[in-house]
C-alpha positions as CSV (number, residue, x, y, z in Angstrom):
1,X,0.0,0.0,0.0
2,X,1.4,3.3,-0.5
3,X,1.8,6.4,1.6
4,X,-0.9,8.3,0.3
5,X,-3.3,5.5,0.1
6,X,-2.5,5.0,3.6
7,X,-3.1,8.3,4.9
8,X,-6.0,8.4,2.8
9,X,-7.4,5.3,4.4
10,X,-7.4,7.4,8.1
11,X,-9.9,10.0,6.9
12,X,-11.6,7.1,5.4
13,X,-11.6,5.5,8.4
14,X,-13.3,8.2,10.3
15,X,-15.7,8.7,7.3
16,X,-17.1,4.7,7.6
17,X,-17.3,4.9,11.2
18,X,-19.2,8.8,11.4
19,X,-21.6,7.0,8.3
20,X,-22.7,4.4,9.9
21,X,-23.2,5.6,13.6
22,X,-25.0,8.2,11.8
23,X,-27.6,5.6,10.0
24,X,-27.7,3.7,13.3
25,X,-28.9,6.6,14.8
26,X,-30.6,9.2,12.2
27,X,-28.7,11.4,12.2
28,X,-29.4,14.8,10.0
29,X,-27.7,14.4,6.9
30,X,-26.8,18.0,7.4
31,X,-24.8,17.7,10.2
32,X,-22.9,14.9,9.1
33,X,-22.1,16.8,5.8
34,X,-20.8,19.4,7.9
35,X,-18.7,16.9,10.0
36,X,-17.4,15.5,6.5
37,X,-15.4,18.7,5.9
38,X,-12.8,19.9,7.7
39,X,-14.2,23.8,9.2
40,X,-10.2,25.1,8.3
41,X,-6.8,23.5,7.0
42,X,-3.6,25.5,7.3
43,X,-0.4,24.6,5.2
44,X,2.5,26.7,5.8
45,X,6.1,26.9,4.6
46,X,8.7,27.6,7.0
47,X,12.2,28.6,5.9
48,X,14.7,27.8,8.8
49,X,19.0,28.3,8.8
50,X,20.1,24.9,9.6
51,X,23.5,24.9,11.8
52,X,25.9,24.5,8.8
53,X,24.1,27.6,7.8
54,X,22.0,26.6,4.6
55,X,18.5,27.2,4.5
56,X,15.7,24.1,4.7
57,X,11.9,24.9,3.7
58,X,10.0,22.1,6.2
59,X,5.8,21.9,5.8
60,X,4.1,22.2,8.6
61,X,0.0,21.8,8.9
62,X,-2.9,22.4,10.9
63,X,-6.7,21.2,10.5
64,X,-9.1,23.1,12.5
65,X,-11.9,20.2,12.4
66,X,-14.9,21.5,14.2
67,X,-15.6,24.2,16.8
68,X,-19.6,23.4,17.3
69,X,-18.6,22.5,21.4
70,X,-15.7,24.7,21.9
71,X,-12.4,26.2,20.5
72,X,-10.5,23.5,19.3
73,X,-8.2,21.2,20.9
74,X,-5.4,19.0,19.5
75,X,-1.7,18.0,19.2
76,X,1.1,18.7,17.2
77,X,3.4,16.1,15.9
78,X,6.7,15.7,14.5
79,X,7.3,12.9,12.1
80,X,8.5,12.6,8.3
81,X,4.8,10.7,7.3
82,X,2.9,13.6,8.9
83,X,0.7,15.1,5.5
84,X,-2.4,17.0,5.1
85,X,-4.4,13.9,5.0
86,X,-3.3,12.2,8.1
87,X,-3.7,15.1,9.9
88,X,-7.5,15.5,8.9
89,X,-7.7,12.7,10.0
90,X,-6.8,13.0,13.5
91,X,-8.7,16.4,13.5
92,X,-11.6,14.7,12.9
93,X,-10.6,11.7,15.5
94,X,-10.0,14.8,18.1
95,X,-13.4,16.2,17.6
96,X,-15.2,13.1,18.6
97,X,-12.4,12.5,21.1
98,X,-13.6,15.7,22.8
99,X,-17.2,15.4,22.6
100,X,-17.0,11.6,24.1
101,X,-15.2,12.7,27.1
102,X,-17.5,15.6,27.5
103,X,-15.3,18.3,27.0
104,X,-16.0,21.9,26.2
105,X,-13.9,21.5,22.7
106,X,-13.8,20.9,19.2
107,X,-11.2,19.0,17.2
108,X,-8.0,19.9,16.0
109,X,-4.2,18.6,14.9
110,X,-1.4,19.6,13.0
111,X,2.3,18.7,12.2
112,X,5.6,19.4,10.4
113,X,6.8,16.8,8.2
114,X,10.7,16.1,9.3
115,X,12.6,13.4,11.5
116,X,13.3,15.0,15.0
117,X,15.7,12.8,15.7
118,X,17.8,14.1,12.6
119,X,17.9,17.5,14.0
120,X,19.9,19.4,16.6
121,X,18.4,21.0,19.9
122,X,18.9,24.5,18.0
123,X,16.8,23.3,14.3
124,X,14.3,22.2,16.3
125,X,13.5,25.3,18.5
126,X,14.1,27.2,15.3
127,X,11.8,24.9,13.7
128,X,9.3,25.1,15.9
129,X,8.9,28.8,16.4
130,X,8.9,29.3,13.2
131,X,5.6,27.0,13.0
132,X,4.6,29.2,16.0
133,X,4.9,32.1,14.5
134,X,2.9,31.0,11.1
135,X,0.2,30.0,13.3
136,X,-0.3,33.1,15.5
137,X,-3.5,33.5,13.9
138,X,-4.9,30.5,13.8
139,X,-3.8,29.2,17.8
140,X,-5.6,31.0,20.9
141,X,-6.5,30.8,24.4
142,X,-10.1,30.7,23.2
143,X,-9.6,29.5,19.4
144,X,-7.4,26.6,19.1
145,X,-4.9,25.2,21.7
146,X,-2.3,22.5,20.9
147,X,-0.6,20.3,22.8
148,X,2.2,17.5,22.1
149,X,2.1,14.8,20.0
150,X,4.3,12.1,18.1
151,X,7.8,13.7,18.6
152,X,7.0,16.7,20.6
153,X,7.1,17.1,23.9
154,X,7.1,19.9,27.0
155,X,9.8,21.4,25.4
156,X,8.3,21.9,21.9
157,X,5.5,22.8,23.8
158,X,7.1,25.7,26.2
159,X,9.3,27.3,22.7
160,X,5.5,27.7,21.2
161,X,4.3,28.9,24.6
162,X,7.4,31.5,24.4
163,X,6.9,32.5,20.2
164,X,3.3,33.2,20.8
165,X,3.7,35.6,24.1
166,X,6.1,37.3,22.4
167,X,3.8,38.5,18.9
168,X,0.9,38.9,21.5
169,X,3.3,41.0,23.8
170,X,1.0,38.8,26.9
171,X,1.8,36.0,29.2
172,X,-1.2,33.2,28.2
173,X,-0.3,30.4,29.4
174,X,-3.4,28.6,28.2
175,X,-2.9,28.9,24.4
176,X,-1.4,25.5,25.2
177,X,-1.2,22.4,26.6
178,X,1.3,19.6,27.8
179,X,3.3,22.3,28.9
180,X,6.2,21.9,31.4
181,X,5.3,21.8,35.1
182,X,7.3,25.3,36.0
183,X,5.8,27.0,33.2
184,X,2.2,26.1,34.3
185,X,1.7,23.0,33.0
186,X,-0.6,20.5,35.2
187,X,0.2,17.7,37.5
188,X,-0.7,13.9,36.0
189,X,-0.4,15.3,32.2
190,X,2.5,12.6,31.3
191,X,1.0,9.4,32.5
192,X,-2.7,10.7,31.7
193,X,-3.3,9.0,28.2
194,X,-2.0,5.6,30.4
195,X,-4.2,6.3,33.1
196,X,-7.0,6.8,31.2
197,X,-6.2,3.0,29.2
198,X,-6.0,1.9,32.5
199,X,-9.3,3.3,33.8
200,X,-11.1,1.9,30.7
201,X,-9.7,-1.3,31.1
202,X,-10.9,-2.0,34.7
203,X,-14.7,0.0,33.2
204,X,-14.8,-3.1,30.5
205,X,-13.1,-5.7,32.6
206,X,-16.0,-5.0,35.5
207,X,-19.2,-5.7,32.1
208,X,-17.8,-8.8,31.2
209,X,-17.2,-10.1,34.5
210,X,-13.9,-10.8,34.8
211,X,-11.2,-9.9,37.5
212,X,-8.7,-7.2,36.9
213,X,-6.5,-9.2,39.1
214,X,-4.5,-11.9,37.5
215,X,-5.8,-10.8,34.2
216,X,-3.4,-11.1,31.1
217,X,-2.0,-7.9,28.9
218,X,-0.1,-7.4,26.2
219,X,0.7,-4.1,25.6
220,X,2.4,-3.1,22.1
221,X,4.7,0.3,22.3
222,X,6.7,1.2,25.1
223,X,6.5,5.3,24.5
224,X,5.0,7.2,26.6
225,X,1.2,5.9,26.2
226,X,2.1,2.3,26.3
227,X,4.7,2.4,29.3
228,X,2.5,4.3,31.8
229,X,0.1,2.1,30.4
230,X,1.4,-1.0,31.6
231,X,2.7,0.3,34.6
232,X,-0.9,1.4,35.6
233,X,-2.1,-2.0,34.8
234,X,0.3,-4.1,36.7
235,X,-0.2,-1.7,39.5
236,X,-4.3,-2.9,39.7
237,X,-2.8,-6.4,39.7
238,X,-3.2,-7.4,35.8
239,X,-0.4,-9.2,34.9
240,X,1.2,-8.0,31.6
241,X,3.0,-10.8,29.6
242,X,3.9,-9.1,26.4
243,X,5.5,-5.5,25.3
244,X,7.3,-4.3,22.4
245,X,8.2,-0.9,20.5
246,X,9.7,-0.4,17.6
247,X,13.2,-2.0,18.0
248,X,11.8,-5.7,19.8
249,X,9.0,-7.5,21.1
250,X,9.2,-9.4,24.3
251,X,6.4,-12.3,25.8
252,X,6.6,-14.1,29.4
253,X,4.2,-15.8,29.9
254,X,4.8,-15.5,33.9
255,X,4.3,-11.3,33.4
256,X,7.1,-8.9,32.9
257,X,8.8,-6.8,35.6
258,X,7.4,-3.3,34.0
259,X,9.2,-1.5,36.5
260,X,12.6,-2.7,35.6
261,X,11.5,-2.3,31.5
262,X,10.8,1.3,32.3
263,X,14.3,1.4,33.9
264,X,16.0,-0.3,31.2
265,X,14.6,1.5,28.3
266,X,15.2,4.7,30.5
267,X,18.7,3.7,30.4
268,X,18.5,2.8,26.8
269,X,17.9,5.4,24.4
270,X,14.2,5.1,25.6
271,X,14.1,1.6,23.8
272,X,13.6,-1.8,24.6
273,X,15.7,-3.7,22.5
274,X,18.2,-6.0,24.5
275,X,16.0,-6.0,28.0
276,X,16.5,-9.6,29.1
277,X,13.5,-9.6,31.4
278,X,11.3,-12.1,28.8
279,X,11.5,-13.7,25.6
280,X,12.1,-11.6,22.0
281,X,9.5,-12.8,19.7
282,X,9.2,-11.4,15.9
283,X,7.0,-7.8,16.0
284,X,4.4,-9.5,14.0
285,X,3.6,-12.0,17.0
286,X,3.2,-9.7,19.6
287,X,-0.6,-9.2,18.8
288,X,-1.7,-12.8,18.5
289,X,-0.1,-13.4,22.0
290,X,-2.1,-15.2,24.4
291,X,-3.5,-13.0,26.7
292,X,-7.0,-11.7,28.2
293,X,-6.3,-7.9,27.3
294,X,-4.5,-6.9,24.1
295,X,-3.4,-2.4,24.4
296,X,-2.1,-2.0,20.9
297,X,-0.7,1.8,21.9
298,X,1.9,2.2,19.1
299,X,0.6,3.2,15.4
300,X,-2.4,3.4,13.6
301,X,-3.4,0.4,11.0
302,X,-1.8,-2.5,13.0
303,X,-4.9,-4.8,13.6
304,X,-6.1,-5.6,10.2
305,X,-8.3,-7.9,7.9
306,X,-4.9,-10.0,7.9
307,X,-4.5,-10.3,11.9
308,X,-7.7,-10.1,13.1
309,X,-8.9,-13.5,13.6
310,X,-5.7,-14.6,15.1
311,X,-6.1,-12.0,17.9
312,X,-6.4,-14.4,21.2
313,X,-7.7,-11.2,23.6
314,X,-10.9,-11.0,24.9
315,X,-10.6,-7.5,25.4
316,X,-8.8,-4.5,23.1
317,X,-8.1,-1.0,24.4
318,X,-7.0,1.3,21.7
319,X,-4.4,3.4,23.6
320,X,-3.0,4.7,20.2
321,X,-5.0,6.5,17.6
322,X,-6.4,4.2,14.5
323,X,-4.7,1.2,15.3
324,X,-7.8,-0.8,14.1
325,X,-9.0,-0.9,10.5
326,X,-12.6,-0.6,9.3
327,X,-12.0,-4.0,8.1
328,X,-11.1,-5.6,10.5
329,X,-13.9,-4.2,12.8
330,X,-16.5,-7.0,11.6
331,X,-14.0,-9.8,12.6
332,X,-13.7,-8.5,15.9
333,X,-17.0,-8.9,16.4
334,X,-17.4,-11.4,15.0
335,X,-15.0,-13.2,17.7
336,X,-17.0,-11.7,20.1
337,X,-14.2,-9.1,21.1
338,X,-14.7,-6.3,23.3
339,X,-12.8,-3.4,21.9
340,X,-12.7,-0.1,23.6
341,X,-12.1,1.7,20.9
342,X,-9.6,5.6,20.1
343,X,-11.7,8.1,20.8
344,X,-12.8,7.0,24.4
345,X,-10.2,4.3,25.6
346,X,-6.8,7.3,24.7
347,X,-8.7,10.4,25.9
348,X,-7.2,10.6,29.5
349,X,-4.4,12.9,27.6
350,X,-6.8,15.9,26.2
351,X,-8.7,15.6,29.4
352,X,-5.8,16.7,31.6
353,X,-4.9,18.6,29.0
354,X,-8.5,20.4,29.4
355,X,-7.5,20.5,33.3
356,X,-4.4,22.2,32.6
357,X,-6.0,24.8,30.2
358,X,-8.7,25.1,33.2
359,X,-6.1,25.6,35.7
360,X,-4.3,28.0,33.4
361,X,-7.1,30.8,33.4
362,X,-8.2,30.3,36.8
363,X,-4.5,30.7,37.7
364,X,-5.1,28.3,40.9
365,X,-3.3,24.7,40.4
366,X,-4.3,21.7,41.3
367,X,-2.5,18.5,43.3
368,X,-1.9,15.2,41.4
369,X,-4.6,13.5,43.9
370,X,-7.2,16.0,42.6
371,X,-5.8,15.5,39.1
372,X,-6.3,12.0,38.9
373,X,-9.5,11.4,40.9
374,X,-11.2,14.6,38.3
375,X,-9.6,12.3,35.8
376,X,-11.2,8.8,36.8
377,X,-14.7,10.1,37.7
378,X,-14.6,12.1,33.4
379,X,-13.2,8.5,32.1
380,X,-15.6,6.2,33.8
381,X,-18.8,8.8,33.4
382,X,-17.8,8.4,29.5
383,X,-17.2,4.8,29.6
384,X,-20.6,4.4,30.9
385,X,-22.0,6.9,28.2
386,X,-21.0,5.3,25.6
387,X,-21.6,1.4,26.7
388,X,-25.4,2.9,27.5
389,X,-25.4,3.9,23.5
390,X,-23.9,1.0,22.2
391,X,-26.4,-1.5,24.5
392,X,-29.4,1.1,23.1
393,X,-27.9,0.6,19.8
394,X,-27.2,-3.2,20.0
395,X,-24.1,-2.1,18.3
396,X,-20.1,-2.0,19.0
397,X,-18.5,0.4,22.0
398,X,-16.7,1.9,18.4
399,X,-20.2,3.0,17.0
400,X,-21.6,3.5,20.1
401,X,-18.8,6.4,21.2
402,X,-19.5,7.6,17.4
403,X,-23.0,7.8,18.1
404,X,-22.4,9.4,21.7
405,X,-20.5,12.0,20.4
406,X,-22.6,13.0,17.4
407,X,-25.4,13.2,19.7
408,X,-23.7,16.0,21.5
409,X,-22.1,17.6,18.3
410,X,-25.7,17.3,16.5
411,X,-27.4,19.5,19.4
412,X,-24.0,22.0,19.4
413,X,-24.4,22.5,15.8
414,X,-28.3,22.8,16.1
415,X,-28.0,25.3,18.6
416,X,-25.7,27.5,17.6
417,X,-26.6,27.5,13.8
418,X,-25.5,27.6,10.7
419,X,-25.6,30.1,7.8
């Protein structure tokens, strides 16, 4: 398959999904025509002196997806496959996202297509405020507010922070999210998208009757997402027999030592390959593992018509975004899998992030406690949500957090009009 047919397939992905929770549940053909298109998309060129001193013209993007519940709300990432496509996709992910975790915000992402990793400390803060500065009218405290992604981070985040205060001659800390602590950034931001695959796991592990303790996971990426991930879940007792990122793949069927993984890829370039704690198995097995809870929390497109029916889980939680395809949804099913899917099982990250952007105008910061316990209460009122629509619907948790959140978007965009 090639690139573009790939990224292509994401917005497609999104399209089959939004079509047929919105037959499922009638929705007006008007709003899901407006949903279809994108409200704004942003390309910009940014010309940046590398160190040797020669000039490099990089892409960058953003998608403004809907604002019908609030200013938008999305990440930035950082990778050489990032293209206006993909990141339309996600937009439209983030709106739905937003609406399913309740969430006073519309969708957004956006990108620049390069390799961090290829690039000095100095390119990429020159980089990146040059993207800030190209976006000064389309990101706002009350307009759209990003927040890391795929290869960004705090730091990305606090040189955009930085570029923006400086055209707006104000200190407005809330134009963004995922910021560093210091610089008013929240508590619990890091390990939120893990905590909230962790709190959706015990939600779906409690419906189908079965005990989080002693449980089996396999959980495939070790970034950010996937490690707190699977530290959560061995911390409520589950006992996580497989991990793997994109350098190795490791299965013990006696459960992993996550703690010492964490240390070892800490220690290690921030990868796993050559941990010794478990067995290295090809990448391609890691999904097909034995095990009562499969977290595939790396890239999009990994469980496919191809995979599907060899998935041994009785229970997937989407901690990355799109790692399922359309096609392989009906196999799934068909197995009788519960799959938690994107948009409600990954959105413990924008809902700290909404708690940092809450915490940024009020000026008054929270503790981690209060944090967290905000955190749980928003993921298990939305897991509840949308099991309730997809047990009205008779229909999967994916269509049934579709149809949750277009029930929400539906009454925004009746509301508030159109012309």
């Amino acid at each position: 398959m090639s690139q573009t047919a790939q990224h292509n397939s994401m917005f497609e992905a999104v399209l089959a999904r939004l079509d047929t929770a919105a037959k499922l549940m009638n929705l007006n053909p008007e709003v899901a025509n407006i949903l279809r298109n994108p409200a704004r998309q942003v390309k910009v060129s940014l010309p940046v002196v590398m160190d040797n001193g020669s000039i490099r013209v990089f892409e960058g993007y953003r998608t403004v997806h809907s604002t019908h519940l609030g200013p938008s709300k999305g990440g930035i990432r950082y990778a050489m496959d990032v293209n206006a496509d993909e990141v339309m996709a996600l937009a439209a992910w983030m709106t739905f996202k937003c609406a399913v975790a309740n969430l006073p915000y519309g969708g957004a992402k956006g990108g620049i297509q390069l390799d961090p990793r290829a690039h000095s400390v100095g390119e990429l803060e020159r980089i990146t405020r040059a993207y800030a500065l190209a976006m000064k009218d389309v990101f706002g405290v009350n307009r759209d507010i990003p927040a890391p992604d795929m290869g960004t981070s705090g730091r990305e985040m606090a040189w955009i922070l930085d570029e923006l205060n400086k055209v707006n001659g104000e200190d407005a800390p809330g134009v963004i999210t995922g910021k560093p602590i210091s610089i008013g950034g929240s508590l619990g931001r890091d390990a939120a998208t893990g905590r909230g695959v962790m709190i959706n796991t015990l939600c779906a592990l409690e419906k189908m009757g079965i005990t989080a303790k002693g449980a089996k996971a396999v959980v495939q990426g070790f970034g950010n997402v996937g490690a707190h991930a699977a530290r959560l879940l061995s911390e409520q007792g589950i006992c996580v027999v497989g991990i793997g990122d994109h350098t190795a793949s490791y299965y013990n069927a006696n459960g992993i030592d996550i703690t010492a993984a964490i240390a070892y890829t800490n220690s290690n370039n921030k990868v796993l390959k050559g941990f010794t704690g478990a067995t290295e198995i090809p990448a391609d097995q890691l999904l097909i593992q034995a095990c009562d809870i499969l977290v595939p929390a790396a890239l999009q497109n990994v469980i496919t018509s191809s995979n599907a029916d060899a998935i041994k889980a009785k229970l997937i939680v989407e901690g990355a975004n799109g790692p399922t395809t359309p096609e392989a949804d009906p196999i799934i099913n068909s197995k009788k899998i519960i799959c938690v899917p994107d948009i409600l099982a990954n959105s413990g990250g924008v809902t700290v992030s909404y708690f940092e952007w809450v915490q940024n105008k009020a000026g008054y910061y929270w503790p981690e406690s209060e944090v967290n316990s905000k955190h749980d209460l928003k993921m298990r009122e939305a897991f509840e949500q949308v099991w309730a629509a997809s047990q009205n619907y008779k229909t999967s948790l994916r269509i049934g957090a579709y149809i949750a959140a277009l029930q929400k978007i539906e009454q925004g965009v009746r509301l508030k009009g159109a012309y």
